[in-house]
C-alpha positions as CSV (number, residue, x, y, z in Angstrom):
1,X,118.9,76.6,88.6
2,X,116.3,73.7,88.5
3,X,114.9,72.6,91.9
4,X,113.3,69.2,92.4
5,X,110.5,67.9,94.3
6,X,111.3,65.7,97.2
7,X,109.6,63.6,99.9
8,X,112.2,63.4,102.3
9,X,111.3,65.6,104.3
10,X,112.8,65.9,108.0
11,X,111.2,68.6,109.8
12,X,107.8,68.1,109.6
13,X,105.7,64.9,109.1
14,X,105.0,63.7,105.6
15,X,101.4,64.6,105.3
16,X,102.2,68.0,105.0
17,X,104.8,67.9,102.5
18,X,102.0,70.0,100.6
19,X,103.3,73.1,102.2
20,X,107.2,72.6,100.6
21,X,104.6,74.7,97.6
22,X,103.6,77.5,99.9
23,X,107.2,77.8,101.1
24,X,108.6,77.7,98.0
25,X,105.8,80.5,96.5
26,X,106.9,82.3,100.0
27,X,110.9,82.0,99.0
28,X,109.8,83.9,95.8
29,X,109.4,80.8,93.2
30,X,107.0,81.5,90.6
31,X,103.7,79.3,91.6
32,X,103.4,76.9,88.0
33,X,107.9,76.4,88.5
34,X,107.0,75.0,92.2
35,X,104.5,72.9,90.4
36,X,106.8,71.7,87.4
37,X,109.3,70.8,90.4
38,X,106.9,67.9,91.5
39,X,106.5,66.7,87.5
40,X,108.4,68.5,84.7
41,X,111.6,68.6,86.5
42,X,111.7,65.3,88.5
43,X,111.4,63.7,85.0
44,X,114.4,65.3,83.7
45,X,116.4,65.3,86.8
46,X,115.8,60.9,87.1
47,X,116.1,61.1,83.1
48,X,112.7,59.2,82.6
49,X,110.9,60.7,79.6
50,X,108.0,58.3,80.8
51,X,106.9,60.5,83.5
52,X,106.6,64.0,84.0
53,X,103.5,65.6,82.2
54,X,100.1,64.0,81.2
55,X,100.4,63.4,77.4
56,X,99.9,59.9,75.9
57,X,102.1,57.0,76.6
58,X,103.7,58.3,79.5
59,X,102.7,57.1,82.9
60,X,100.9,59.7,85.0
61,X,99.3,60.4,88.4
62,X,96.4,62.6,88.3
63,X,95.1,65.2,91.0
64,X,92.7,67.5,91.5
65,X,92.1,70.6,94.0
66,X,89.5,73.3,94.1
67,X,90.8,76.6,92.9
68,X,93.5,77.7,90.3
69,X,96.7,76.8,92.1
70,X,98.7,79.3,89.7
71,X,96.3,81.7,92.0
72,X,95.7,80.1,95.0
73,X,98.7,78.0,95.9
74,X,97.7,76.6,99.6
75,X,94.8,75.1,97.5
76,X,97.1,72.3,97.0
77,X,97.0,71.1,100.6
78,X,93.6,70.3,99.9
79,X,93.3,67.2,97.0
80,X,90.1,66.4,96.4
81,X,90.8,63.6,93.1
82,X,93.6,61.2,92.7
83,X,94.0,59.0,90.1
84,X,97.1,56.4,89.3
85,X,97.2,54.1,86.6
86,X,93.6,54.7,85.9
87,X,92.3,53.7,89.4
88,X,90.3,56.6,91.0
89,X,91.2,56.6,94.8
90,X,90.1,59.9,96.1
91,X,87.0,61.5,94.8
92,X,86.3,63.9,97.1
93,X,85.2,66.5,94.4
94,X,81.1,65.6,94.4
């Protein structure tokens, strides 16, 4: 069974729709699958080989956090770098 990555979200505000990766971890989904549902999987579930991992000539948005979130899941709630397109606009990581 693949499961996908969604904003829609109806229970909680959408500035925490970080923690959908700490309930999935929780629910018992291997950490790096709850990850791939936000970018692996999205990609094949919209069938748009464009998007989906960082690897040249596909279109990518780029974050960062501070720990290993394989490790360290909840890190994710904290981004510290976000690029799109190129354009840096969070750099929280100095």
């Amino acid at each position: 069974m693949k499961i996908d990555f969604g904003i829609d979200v109806g229970t909680f505000h959408h500035s925490f729709n970080g923690n959908e990766f700490t309930y999935m971890v929780e629910a018992g989904m291997p950490a790096m699958k709850a990850i791939q549902s936000t970018t692996v999987t999205n990609a094949k579930v919209l069938k748009n080989d464009a998007i989906g991992e960082i690897s040249s000539g596909k279109y990518a948005d780029i974050i960062a956090v501070n720990e290993d979130p394989i490790i360290n899941i909840n890190t994710i709630e904290n981004v510290i770098f976000v690029m799109n397109d190129g354009v840096i606009y969070k750099n929280d990581s100095y």
